[in-house]
C-alpha positions as CSV (number, residue, x, y, z in Angstrom):
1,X,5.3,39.8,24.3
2,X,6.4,41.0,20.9
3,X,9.1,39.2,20.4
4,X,7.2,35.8,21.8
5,X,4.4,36.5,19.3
6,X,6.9,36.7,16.6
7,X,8.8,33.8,17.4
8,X,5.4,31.9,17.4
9,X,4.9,33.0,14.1
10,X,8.2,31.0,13.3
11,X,7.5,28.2,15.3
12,X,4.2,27.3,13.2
13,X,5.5,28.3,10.0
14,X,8.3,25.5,10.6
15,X,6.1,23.1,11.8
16,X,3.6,23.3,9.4
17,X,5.7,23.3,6.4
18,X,8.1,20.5,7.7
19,X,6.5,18.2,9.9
20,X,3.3,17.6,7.6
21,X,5.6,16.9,4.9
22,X,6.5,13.6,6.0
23,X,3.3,12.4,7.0
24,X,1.0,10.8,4.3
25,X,-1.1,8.1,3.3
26,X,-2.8,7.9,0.3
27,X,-5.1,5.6,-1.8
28,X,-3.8,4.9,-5.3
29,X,-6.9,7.2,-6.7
30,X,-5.6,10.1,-4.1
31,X,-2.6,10.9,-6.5
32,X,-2.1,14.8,-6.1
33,X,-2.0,16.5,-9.8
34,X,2.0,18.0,-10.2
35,X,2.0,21.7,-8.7
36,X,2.4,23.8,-11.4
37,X,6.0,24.6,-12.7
38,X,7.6,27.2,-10.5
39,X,11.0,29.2,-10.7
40,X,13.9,26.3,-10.1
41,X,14.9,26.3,-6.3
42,X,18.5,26.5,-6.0
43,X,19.7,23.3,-3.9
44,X,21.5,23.9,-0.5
45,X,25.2,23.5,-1.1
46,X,25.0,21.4,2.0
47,X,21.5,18.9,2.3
48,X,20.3,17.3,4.9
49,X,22.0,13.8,5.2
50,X,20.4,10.4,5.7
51,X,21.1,10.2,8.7
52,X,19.9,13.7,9.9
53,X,16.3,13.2,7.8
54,X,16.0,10.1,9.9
55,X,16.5,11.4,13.4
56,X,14.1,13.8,12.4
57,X,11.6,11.7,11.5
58,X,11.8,9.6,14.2
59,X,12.0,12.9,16.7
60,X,8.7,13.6,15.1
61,X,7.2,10.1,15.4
62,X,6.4,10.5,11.9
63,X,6.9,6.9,10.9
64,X,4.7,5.2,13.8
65,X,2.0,7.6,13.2
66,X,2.2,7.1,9.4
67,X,2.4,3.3,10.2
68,X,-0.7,3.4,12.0
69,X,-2.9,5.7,9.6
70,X,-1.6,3.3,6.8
71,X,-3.1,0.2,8.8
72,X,-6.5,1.9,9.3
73,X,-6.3,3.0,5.4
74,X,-5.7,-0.1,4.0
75,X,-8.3,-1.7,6.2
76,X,-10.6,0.1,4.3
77,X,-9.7,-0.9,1.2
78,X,-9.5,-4.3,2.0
79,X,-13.6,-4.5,2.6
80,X,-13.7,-3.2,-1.1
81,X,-11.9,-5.8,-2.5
82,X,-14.0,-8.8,-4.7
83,X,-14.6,-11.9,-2.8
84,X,-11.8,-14.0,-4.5
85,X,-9.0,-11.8,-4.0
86,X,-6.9,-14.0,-2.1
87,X,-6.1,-12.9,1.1
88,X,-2.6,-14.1,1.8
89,X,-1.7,-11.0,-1.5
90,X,-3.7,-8.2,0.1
91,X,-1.4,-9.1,3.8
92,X,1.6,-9.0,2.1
93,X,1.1,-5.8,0.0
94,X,-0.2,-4.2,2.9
95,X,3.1,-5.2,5.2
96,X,5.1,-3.9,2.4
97,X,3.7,-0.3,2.6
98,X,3.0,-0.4,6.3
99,X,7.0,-1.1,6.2
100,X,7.6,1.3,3.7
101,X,10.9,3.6,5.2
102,X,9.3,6.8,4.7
103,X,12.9,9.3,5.3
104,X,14.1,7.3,2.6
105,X,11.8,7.3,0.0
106,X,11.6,11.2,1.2
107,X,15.1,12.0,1.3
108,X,15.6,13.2,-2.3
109,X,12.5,15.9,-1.9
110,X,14.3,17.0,1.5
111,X,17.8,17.2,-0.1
112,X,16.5,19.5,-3.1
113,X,14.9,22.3,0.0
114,X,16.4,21.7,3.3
115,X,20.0,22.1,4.5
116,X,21.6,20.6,7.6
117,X,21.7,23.4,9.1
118,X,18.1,24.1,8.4
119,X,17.5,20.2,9.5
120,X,20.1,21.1,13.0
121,X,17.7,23.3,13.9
122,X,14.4,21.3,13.1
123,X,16.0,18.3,15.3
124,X,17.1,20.2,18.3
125,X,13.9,22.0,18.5
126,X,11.4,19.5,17.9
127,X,13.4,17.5,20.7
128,X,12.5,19.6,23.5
129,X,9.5,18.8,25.9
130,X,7.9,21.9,24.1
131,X,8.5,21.2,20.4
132,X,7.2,17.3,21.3
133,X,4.3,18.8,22.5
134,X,2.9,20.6,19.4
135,X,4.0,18.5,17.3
136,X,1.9,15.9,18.9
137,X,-1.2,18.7,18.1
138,X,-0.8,19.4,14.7
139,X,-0.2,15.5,14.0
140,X,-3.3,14.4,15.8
141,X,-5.2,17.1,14.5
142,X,-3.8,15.9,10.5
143,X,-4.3,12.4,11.4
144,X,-8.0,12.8,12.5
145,X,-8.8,14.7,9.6
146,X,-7.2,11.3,7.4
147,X,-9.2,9.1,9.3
148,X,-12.2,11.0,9.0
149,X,-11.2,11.0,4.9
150,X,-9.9,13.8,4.2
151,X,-7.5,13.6,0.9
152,X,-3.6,13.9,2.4
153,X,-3.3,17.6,1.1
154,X,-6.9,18.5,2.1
155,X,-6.2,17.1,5.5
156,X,-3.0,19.1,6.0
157,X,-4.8,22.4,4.4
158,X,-7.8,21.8,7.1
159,X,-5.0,21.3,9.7
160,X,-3.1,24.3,8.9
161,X,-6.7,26.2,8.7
162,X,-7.5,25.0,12.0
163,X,-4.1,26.0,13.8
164,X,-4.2,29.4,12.8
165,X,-7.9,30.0,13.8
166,X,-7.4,28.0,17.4
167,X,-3.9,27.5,18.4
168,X,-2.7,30.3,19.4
169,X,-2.8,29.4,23.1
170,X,-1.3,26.1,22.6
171,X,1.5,28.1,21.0
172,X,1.9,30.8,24.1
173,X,1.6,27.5,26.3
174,X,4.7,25.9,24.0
175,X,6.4,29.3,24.1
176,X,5.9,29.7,27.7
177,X,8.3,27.0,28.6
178,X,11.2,28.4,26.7
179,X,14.0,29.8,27.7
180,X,15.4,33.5,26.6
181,X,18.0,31.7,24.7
182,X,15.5,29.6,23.1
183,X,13.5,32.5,22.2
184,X,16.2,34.3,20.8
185,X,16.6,31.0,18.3
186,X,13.8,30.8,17.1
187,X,13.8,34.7,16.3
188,X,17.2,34.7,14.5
189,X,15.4,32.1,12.3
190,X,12.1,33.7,11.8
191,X,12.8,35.7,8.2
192,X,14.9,32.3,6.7
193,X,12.1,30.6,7.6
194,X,10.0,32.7,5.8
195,X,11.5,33.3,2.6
196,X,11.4,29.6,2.5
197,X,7.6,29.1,2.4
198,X,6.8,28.4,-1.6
199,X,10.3,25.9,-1.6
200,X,8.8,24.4,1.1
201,X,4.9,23.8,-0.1
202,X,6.4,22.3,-3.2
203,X,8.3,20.0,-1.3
204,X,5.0,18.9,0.7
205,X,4.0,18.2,-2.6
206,X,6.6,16.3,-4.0
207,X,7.0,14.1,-0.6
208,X,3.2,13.3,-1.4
209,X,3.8,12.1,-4.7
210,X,7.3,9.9,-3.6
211,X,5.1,8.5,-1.0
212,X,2.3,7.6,-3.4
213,X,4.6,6.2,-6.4
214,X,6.4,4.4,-3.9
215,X,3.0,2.6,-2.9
216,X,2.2,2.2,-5.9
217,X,4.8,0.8,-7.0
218,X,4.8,-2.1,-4.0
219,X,1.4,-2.8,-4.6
220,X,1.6,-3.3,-8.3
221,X,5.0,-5.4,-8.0
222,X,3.7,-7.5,-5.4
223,X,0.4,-8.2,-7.5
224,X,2.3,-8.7,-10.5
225,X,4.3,-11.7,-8.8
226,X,1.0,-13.1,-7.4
227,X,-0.5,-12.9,-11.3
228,X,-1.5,-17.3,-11.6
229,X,-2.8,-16.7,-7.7
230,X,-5.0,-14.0,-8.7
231,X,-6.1,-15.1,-11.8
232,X,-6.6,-19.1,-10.3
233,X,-8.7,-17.8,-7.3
234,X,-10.7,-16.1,-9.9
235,X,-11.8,-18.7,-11.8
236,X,-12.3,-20.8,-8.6
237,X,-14.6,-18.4,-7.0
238,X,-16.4,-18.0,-10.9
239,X,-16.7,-21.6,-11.2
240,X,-18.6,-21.8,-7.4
241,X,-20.1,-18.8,-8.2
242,X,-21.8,-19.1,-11.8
């Protein structure tokens, strides 16, 4: 029991330092301030590659979840918006971030933190029947705290929070399916993992703000082209509207 106690203690470390870091949707006004400035992290001499950062999104279902919690969010916003904003501009800024290929936009965070050996691991775990199965937990568990409006890194704090106070049975249950050999990985990683922890909350951090400039930066492109749309229905819903 020891030893599958401690290689729970790896198993959520991981996942909660890495699998919330990809998932994230923010309003432009939900910008998190920059982390204060730490110690520079040495880069791996190897990063994870493009392709790896990609199968591991995918294994996680990171971008259909995020695709989802982006719909819902920007339905929200769209009942704040003033009567004559047209709403042919709002659809296509909100198919450009709904489309938005978060491992991309992410990949320059993951290459300053994670290796590909570190991102080996992540993929071949995460892939079992026992890895897909918490990491369906903690992301439901992030996602309803999002939904419910709960800031990106409030809703991964409350997440995290929540896991440690309740989930240690799901854990066992995960833990429970594994075999010796599998075990016996997840030990051998335990103190890497570890001594990882600050390089990976910045990088939560950092993968936030990509995410959010990168939405941004759509949202205010996209806006900008549509300028004599915007400012025409304007003064066509003014003039009926005196």
């Amino acid at each position: 029991m020891k030893r599958r106690e401690g290689s729970a203690q790896v198993l959520v470390t991981v996942l909660l330092s890495l699998l919330l870091s990809g998932h994230a949707i923010s309003q432009k006004s939900d910008a998190a301030e920059a982390p204060p400035e730490l110690q520079a992290e040495k880069p791996p001499e190897h990063p994870v590659t493009r392709e790896q950062l990609h199968t591991y999104f995918n294994v996680m279902h990171i971008p259909s979840i995020n695709r989802q919690l982006i719909h819902e969010k920007l339905e929200s916003q769209r009942k704040q918006l003033p009567q004559w904003y047209p709403p042919s501009v709002w659809n296509e800024i909100t198919n450009a971030i709904e489309n938005i290929d978060m491992a991309e936009v992410a990949l320059p965070v993951y290459q300053k933190y994670v290796s590909q050996d570190d991102a080996k691991f992540l993929i071949q775990f995460m892939a079992t029947p026992q890895g897909q199965k918490l990491s369906q937990t903690i992301l439901t568990k992030d996602t309803q705290s999002q939904v419910a409006g709960a800031a990106p890194e409030l809703a991964r704090d409350q997440t995290i929070r929540e896991l440690e106070r309740n989930e240690g049975a799901e854990v066992e249950r995960v833990l429970s399916g594994l075999s010796p050999k599998e075990l016996r990985n997840l030990e051998s990683q335990s103190a890497h993992w570890q001594q990882m922890q600050p390089a990976l909350k910045k990088m939560r951090t950092e993968t936030g703000q990509a995410i959010i400039a990168k939405q941004t930066e759509l949202a205010r492109a996209i806006s900008a082209a549509h300028q004599s749309d915007l400012a025409e229905a304007k003064r066509s819903y003014d003039a009926s509207h005196p």
